[in-house]
C-alpha positions in Angstrom: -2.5 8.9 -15.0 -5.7 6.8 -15.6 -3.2 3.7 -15.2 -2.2 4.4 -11.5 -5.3 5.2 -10.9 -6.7 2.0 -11.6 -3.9 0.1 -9.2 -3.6 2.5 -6.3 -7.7 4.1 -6.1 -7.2 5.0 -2.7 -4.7 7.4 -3.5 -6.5 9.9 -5.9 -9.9 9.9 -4.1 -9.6 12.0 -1.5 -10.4 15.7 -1.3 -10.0 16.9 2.0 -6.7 16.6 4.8 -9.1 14.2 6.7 -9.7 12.0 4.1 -5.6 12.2 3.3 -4.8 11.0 6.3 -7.2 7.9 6.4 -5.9 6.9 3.0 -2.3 6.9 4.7 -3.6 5.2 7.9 -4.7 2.7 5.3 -1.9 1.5 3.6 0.2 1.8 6.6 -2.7 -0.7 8.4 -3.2 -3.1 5.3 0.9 -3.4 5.0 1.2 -3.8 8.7 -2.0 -6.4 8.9 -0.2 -8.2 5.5 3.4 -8.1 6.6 2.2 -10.1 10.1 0.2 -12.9 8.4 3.1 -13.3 5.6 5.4 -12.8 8.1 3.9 -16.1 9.9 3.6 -18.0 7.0 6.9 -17.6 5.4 7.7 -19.7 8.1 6.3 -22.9 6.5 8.6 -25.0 5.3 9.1 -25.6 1.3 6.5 -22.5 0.3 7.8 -19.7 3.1 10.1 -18.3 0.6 6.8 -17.5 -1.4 5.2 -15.7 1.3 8.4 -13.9 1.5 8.0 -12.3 -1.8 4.4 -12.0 -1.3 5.4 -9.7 2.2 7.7 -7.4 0.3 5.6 -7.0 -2.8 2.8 -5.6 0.0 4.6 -3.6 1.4 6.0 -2.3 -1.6 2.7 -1.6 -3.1 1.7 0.1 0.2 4.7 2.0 0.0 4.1 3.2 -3.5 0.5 4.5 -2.3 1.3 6.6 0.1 3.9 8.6 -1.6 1.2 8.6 -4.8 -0.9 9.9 -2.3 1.4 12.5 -0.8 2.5 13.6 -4.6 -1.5 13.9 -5.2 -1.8 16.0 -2.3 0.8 18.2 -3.2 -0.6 18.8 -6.5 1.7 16.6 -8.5 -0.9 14.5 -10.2 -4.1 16.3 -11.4 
């Protein structure tokens, strides 16, 4: 438990529904924000296919919080 907690904080330190919903507003906002600028630079030629993989690894991570965050909420994780 102590290791996801140290790669997703966002996700276990909420307490009320308010607070839920700001932690999923940001992930969803960080992925979006991330997926534009990669998405422009994977456009370069040569190193694009790097920004590439740094796009889906962001929005896998962002992913990942979210449902951490849900499972959390549901009382899942303690």
């Amino acid at each position: 438990m102590d290791f996801l907690k140290k790669f997703f904080p966002f996700s276990f330190k909420f307490e009320t529904t308010k607070q839920f919903v700001w932690t999923i507003i940001l992930y969803c906002v960080g992925a979006f924000v991330a997926g534009i600028i990669f998405g422009l630079m994977s456009n370069i030629p040569f190193v694009g296919w790097m920004f590439s993989i740094a796009s889906y690894l962001t929005s896998l991570y962002a992913t990942a919080g979210v449902v951490f965050s849900i499972l959390y909420k549901v009382g899942v994780f303690k």
